[in-house]
C-alpha positions as CSV (number, residue, x, y, z in Angstrom):
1,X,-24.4,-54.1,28.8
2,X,-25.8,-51.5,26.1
3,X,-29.1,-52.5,25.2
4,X,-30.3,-51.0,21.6
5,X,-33.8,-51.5,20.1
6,X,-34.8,-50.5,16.6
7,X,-38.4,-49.0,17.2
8,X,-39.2,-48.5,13.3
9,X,-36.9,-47.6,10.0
10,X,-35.2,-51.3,10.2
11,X,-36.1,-53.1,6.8
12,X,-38.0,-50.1,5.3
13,X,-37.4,-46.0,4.2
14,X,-39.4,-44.5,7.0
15,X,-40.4,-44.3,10.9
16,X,-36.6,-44.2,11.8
17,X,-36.2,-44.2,15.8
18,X,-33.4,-46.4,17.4
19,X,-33.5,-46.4,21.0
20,X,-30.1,-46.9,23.2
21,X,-30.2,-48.4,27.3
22,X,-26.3,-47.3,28.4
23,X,-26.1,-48.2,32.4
24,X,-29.8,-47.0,32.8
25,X,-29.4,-43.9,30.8
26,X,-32.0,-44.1,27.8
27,X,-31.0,-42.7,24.5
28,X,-33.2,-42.4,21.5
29,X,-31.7,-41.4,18.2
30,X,-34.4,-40.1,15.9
31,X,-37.9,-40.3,16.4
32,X,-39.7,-40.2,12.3
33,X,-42.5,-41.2,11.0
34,X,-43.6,-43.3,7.5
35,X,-44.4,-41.5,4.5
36,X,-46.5,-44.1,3.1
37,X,-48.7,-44.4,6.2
38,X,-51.4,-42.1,8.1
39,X,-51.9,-41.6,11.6
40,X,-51.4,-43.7,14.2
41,X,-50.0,-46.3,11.5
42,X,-47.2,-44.0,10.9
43,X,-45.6,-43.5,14.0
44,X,-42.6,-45.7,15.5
45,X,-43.3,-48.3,18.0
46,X,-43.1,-45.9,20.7
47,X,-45.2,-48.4,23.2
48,X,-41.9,-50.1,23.4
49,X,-40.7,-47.3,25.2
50,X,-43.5,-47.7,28.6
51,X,-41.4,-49.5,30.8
52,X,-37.6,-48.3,29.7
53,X,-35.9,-45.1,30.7
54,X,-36.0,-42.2,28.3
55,X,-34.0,-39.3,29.3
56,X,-32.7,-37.9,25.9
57,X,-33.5,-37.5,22.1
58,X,-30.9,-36.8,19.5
59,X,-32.4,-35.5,15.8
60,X,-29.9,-36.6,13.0
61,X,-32.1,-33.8,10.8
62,X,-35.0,-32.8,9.8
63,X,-37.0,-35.5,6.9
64,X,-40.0,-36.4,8.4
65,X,-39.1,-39.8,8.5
66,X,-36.7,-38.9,11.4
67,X,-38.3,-35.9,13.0
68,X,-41.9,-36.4,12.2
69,X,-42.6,-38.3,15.7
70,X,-41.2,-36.3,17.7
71,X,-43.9,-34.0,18.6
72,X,-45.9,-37.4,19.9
73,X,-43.2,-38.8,21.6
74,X,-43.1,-35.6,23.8
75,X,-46.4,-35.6,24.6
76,X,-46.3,-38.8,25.8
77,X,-42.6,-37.9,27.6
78,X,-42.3,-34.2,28.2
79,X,-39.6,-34.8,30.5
80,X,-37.5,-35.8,27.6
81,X,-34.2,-33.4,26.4
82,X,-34.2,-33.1,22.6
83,X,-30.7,-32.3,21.3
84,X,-30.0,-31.1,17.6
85,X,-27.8,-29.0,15.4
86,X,-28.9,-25.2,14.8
87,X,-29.6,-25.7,11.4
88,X,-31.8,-28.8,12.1
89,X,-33.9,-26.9,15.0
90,X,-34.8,-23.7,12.4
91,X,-35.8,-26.4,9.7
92,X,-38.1,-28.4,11.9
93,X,-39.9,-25.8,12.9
94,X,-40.7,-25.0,9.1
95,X,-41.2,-28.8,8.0
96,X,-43.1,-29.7,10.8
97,X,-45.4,-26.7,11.1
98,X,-45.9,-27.4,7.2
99,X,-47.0,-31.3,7.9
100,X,-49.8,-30.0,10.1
101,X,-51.4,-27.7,7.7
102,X,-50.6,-30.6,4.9
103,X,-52.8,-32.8,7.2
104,X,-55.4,-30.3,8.4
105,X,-56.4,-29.7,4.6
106,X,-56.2,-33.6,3.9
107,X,-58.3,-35.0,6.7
108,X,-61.6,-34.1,8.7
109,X,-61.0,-36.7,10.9
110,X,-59.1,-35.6,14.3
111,X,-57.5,-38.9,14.9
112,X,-55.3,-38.4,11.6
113,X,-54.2,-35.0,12.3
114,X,-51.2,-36.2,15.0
115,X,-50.3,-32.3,16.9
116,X,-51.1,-28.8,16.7
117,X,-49.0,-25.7,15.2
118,X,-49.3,-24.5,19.1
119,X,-47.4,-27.9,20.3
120,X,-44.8,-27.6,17.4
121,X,-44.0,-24.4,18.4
122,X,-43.4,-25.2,22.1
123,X,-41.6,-28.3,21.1
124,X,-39.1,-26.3,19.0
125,X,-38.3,-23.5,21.6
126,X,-37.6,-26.4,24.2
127,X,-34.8,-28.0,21.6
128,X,-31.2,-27.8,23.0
129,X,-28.6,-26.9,20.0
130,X,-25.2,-28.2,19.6
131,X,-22.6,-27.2,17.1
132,X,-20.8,-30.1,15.1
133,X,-17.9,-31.5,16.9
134,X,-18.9,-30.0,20.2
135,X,-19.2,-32.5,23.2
136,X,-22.2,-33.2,25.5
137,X,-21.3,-35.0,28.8
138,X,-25.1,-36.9,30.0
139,X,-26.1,-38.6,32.7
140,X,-29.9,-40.2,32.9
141,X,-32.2,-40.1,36.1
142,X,-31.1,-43.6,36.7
143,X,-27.7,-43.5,35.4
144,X,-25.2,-46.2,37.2
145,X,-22.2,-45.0,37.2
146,X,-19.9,-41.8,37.5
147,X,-18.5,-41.6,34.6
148,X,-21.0,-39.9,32.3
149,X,-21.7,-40.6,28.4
150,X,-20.3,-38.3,25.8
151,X,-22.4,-37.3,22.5
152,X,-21.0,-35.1,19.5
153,X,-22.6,-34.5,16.3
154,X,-20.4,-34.7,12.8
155,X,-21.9,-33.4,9.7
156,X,-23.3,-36.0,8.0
157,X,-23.1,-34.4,4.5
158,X,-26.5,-35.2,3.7
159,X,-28.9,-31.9,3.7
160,X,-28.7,-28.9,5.6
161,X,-27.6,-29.6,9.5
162,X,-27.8,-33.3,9.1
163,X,-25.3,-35.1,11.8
164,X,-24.2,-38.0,12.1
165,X,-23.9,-38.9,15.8
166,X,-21.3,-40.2,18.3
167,X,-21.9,-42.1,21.6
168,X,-18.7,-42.8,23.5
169,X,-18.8,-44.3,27.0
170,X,-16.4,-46.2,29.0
171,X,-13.9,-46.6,26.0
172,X,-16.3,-47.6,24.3
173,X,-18.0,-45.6,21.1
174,X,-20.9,-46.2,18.9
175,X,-21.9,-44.1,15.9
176,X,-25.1,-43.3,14.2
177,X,-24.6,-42.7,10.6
178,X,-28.1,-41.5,10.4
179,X,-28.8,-40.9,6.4
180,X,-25.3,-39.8,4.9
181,X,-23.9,-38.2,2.2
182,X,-19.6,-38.9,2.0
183,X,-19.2,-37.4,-1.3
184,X,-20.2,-33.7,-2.1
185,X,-23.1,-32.6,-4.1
186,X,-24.3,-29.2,-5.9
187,X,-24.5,-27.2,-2.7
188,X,-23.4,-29.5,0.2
189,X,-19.9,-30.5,1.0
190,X,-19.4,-34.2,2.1
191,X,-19.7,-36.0,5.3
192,X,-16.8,-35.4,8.1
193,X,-16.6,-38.6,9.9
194,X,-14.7,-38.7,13.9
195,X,-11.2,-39.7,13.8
196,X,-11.8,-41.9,17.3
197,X,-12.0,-46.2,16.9
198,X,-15.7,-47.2,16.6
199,X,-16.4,-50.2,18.2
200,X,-20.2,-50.1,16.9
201,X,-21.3,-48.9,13.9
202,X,-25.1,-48.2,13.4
203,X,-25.3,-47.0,9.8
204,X,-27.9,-46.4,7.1
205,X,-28.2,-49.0,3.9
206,X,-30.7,-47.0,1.6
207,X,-28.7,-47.8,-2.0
208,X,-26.9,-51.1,-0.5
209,X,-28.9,-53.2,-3.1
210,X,-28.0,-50.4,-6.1
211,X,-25.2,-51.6,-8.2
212,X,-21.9,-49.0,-8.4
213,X,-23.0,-49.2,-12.4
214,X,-26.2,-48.0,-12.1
215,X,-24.7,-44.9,-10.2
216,X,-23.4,-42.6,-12.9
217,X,-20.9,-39.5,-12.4
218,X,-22.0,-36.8,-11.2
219,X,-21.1,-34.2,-14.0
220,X,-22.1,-36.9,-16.7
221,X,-25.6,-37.3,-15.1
222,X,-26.0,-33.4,-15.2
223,X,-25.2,-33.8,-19.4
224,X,-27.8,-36.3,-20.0
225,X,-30.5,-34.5,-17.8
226,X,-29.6,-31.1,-19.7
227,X,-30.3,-33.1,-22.6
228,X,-33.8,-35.0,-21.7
229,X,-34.9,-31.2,-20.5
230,X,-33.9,-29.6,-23.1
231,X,-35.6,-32.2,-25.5
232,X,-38.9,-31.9,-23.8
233,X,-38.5,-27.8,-23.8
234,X,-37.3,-28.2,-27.6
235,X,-41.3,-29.4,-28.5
236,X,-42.6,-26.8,-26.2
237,X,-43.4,-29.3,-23.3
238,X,-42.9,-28.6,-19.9
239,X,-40.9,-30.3,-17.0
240,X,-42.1,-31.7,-14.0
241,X,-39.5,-32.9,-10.8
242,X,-41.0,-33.8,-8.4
243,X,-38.7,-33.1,-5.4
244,X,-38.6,-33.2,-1.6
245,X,-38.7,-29.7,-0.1
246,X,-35.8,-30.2,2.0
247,X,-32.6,-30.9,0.4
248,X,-33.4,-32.0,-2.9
249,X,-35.2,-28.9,-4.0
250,X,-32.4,-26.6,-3.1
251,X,-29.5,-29.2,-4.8
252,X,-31.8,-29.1,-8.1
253,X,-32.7,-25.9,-8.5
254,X,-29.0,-25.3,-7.9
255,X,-27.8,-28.0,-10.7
256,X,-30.5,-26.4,-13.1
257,X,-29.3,-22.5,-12.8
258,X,-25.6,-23.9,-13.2
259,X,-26.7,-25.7,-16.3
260,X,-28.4,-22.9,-17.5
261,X,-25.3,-20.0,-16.7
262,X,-23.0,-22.7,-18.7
263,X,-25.7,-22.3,-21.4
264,X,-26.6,-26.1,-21.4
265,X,-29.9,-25.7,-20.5
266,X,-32.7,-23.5,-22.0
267,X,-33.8,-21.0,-20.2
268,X,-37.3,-21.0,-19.0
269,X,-39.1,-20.0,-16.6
270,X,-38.6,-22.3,-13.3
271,X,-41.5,-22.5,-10.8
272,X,-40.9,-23.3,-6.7
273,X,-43.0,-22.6,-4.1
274,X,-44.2,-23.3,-0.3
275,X,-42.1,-24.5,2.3
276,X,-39.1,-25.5,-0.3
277,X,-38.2,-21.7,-0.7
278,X,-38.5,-21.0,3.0
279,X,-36.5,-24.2,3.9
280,X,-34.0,-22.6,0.6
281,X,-33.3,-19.2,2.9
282,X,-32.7,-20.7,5.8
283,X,-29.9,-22.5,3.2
284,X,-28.7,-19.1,2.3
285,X,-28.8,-17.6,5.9
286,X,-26.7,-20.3,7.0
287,X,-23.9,-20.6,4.0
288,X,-21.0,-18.9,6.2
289,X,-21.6,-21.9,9.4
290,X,-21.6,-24.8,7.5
291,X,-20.0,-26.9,5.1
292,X,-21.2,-25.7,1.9
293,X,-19.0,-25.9,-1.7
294,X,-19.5,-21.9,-2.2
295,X,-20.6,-19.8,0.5
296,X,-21.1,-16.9,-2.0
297,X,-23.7,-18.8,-3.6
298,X,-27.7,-18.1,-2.6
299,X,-30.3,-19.7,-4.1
300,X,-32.8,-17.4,-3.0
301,X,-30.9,-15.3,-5.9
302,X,-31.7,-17.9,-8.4
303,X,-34.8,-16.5,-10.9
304,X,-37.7,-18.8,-9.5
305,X,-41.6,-18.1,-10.8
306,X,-44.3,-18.8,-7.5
307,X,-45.9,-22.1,-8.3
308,X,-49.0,-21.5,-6.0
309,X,-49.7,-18.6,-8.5
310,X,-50.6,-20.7,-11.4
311,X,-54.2,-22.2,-10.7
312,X,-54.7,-23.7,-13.9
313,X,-52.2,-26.9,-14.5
314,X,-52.8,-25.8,-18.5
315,X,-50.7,-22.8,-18.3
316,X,-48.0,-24.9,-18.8
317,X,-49.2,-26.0,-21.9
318,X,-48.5,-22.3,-23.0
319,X,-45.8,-21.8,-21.3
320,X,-43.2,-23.9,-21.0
321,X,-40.8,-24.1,-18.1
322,X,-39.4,-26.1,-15.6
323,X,-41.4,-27.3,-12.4
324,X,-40.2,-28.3,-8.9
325,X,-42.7,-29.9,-6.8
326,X,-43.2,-31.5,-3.4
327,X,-43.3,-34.4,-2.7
328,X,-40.7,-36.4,-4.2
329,X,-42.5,-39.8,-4.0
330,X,-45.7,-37.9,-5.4
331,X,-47.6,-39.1,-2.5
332,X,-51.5,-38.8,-2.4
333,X,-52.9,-35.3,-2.5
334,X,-49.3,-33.3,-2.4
335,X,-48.3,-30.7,-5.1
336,X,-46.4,-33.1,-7.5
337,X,-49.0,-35.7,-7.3
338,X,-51.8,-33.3,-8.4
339,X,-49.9,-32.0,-11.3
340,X,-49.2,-35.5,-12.4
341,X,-52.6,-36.0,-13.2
342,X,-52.3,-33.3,-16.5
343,X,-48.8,-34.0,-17.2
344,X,-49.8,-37.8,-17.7
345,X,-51.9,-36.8,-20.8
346,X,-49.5,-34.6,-22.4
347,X,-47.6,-36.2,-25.2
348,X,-44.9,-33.2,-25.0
349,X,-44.3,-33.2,-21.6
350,X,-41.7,-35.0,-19.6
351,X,-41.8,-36.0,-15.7
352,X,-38.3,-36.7,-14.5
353,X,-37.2,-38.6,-11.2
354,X,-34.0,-37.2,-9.7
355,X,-33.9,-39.2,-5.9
356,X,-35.2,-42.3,-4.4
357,X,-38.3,-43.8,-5.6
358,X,-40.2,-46.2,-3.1
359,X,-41.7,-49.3,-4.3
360,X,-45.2,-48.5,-3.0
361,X,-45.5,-45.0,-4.2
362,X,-47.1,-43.0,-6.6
363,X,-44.0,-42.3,-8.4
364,X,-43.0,-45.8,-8.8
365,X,-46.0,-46.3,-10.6
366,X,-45.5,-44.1,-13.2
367,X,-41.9,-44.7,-13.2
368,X,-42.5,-48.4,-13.6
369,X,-45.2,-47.8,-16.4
370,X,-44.5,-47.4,-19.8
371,X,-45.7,-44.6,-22.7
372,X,-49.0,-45.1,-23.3
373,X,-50.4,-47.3,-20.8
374,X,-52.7,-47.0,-18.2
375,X,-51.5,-45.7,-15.1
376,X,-53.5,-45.5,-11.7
377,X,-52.0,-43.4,-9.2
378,X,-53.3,-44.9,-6.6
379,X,-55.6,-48.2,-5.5
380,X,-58.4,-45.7,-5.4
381,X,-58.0,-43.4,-8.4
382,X,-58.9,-43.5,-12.2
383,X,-56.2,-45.1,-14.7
384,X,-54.8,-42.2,-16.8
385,X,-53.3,-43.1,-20.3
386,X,-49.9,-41.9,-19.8
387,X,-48.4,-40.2,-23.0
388,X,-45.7,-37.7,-21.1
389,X,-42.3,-38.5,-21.6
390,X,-40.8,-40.5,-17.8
391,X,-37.4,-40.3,-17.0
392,X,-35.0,-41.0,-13.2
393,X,-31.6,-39.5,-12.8
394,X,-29.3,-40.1,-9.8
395,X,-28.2,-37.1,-7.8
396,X,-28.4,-39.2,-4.8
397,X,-28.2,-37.0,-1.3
398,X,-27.5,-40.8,0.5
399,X,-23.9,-42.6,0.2
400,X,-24.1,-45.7,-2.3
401,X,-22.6,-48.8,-1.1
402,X,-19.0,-48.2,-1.7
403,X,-18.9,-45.2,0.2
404,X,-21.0,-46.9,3.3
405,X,-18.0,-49.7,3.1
406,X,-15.8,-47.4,3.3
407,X,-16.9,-46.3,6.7
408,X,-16.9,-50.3,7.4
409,X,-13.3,-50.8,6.0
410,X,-11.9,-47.6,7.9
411,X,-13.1,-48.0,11.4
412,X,-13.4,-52.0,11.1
413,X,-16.1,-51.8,14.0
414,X,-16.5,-55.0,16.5
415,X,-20.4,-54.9,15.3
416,X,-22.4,-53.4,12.5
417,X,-26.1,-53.0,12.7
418,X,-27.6,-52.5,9.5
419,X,-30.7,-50.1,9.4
420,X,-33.1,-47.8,7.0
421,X,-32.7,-49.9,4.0
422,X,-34.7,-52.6,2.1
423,X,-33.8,-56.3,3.1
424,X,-32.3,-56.8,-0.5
425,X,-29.9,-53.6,0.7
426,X,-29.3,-55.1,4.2
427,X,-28.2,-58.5,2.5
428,X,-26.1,-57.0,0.5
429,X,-23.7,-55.4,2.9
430,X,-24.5,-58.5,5.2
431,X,-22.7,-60.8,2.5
432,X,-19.8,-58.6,1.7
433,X,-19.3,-57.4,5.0
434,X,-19.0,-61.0,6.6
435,X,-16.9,-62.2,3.3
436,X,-14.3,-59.2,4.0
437,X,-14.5,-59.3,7.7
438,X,-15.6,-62.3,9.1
439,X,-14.8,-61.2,12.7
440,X,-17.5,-58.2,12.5
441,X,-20.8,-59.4,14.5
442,X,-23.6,-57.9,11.7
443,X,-26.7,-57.3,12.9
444,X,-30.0,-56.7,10.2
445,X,-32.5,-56.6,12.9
446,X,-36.6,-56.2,13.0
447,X,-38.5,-53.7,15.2
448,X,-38.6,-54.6,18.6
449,X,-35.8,-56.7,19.0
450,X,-33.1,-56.4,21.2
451,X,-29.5,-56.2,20.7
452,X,-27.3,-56.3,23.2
453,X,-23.4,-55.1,23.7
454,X,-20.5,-55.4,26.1
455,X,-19.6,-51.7,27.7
């Protein structure tokens, strides 16, 4: 029997970290933590893990939400073998170094501030690489048979180095979307998914509960956000995005300089900064390896201002230009969140939402607001009249649900386990999958529970 447990990132964006029992060999697939929670709060249930074998860790990429663990979990398993792709191992050890310092300005409190910069950097020198498609035989301390488990990574399409992740073992295989991306975007080229029979599929649901109408064209979504800049720049406003600092800051900046070379877009000055341009060379660095749209194409070569050099937020009032911040949700104390504060009371200025908004964030609040009401940030802070202009446009780095049924329809898997998505996303593909294949055994589990399969 295979024995998998969900140890966070079932019914909710965050914590993702599945953990996989195969003849006494113990498999974890991600270890992340929650973006919405602090400390201890944030982490996976990792005491689930005290009386099971753990011999290996495979990172799908590097989002905190599925890395962001990981330095815990080894201090509380060092024996552990962490496997990722090349691209995912130079990242982490940018994102993760840049979560300390994030947390070591936010806190005084010890308990809160999770690992050191010295343990990240001896937990990234001990990660094993693997190319895509290239096969890993395993066999755990307490393995139970001869024949060993197989593991290969497949570009998952998603950001930089992301993989998707194959377990086969016995004639048996079980993939791990992780967070996917099937169709291409600005930089990255789509998902390249194994041409062997799944008889398991563990995939992600994030947009399962986002209808296909709500999910515009790619090339028309670029028009209309042209437009909504170009509006905002036309009354001498200024722009704010806020962005993640991995992936989505290097697919904008990219969409904004194309708009701009086709003469669509004004331009103005547009201001990065932090660990979104480091993350952005090791994008550049990497261009010839993997599957990129043009591998002539560098973003570091893309004009781009210093953010960090502009101290007062009313410089943008006199300047107008475009700004992409960190973090994408606009949670509590980061970069985006702080400059929301001025761009709130500025009737000229627009904020614009290109990714997933959670429910419980910042940036669902002021999404969810309308001109001129009162907006409060956060339980804690002061309501802020907001008179900025607040827009969302979908340049989604995650499959939407046709393409995720796709996977279904094409491999026609003996079980589905549905995973990292809201429970309105997991029904969704629970319904339809049972209505088009009522022989499929779906699974929407909670943390902790068990699932087991046949070998």
């Amino acid at each position: 029997m295979i024995k998998i447990i969900p140890l966070g990132g079932t019914d909710d964006i965050g914590a993702s970290c599945i953990y996989l029992n195969i003849d006494g060999t113990g498999l974890l697939l991600d270890c992340g933590v929650h973006p919405k929670k602090k400390g201890i709060d944030s982490l996976p249930e990792l005491d689930l893990l005290n009386n099971l074998p753990l011999d290996y860790v495979f990172i799908s990429h590097a989002h905190q939400d599925h890395i962001g663990a990981l330095p815990i979990l080894i201090k509380r398993f060092p024996h552990v073998i962490i496997y990722t792709t090349p691209q995912t191992q130079e990242i982490a050890n940018l994102t993760l170094h840049n979560a300390v310092t994030i947390l070591e300005k936010e806190f005084n409190d010890p308990s809160l501030i999770l690992y050191s910069h010295e343990e990240i950097d001896l937990l990234v020198k001990s990660i094993i690489t693997v190319e895509y498609n290239d096969e890993i035989q395993l066999k755990g301390l307490r393995h139970k048979s001869l024949e060993p488990i197989i593991v290969q990574f497949f570009d998952a399409g998603h950001i930089l180095g992301s993989a998707s992740i194959l377990i086969k073992y016995k004639h048996k295989s079980y993939f791990y979307t992780g967070d996917i991306r099937i169709s291409p975007q600005q930089i990255m080229n789509g998902a390249k998914l194994p041409r062997y029979l799944i008889d398991t599929l563990l995939t992600e649901t994030t947009y399962g509960s986002v209808s296909l109408k709500n999910l515009p064209e790619l090339k028309d979504e670029k028009k209309r956000f042209a437009k909504a800049i170009n509006k905002i720049l036309g009354k001498g406003g200024s722009v704010l995005i806020p962005v993640f600092a991995l992936g989505k800051t290097q697919e904008i900046l990219s969409i904004i300089h194309s708009l701009m070379k086709k003469n669509e877009l004004t331009d103005v000055p547009v201001y990065t900064g932090g660990v979104g341009t480091k993350i952005s060379q090791v994008y550049d660095k990497n261009r010839f390896i993997v599957n990129v749209r043009d591998k002539n194409f560098e973003i570091s070569k893309i004009p781009q201002e210093n953010l960090f050099n502009i101290t007062d937020p009313t410089y943008f009032n006199r300047k107008p230009g475009i700004v992409l911040a960190a973090s994408g949700m606009m949670i509590e104390n980061t970069t985006s969140f702080k400059l929301a504060k001025h761009w709130l009371r500025q009737k000229d200025f627009g904020i614009f939402f290109v990714g997933y908004v959670d429910i419980d964030s910042p940036a669902c609040r002021i999404y969810s607001a309308k001109k001129n009401e009162k907006v409060q940030l956060t339980d804690f802070s002061e309501p802020i009249e907001m008179k900025c202009e607040i827009d969302k446009f979908s340049f989604p780095s995650h499959s939407d649900r046709k393409e995720i049924f796709s996977i279904i329809e094409k491999y026609k898997p003996d079980q589905v386990i549905l995973l990292h998505g809201e429970n309105r996303s997991r029904d969704w593909f629970g319904f339809n999958i049972l209505r088009e294949f009522p022989n499929i055994k779906v699974y929407a589990p909670t943390t902790g529970s068990e699932i087991l399969i046949e070998s």
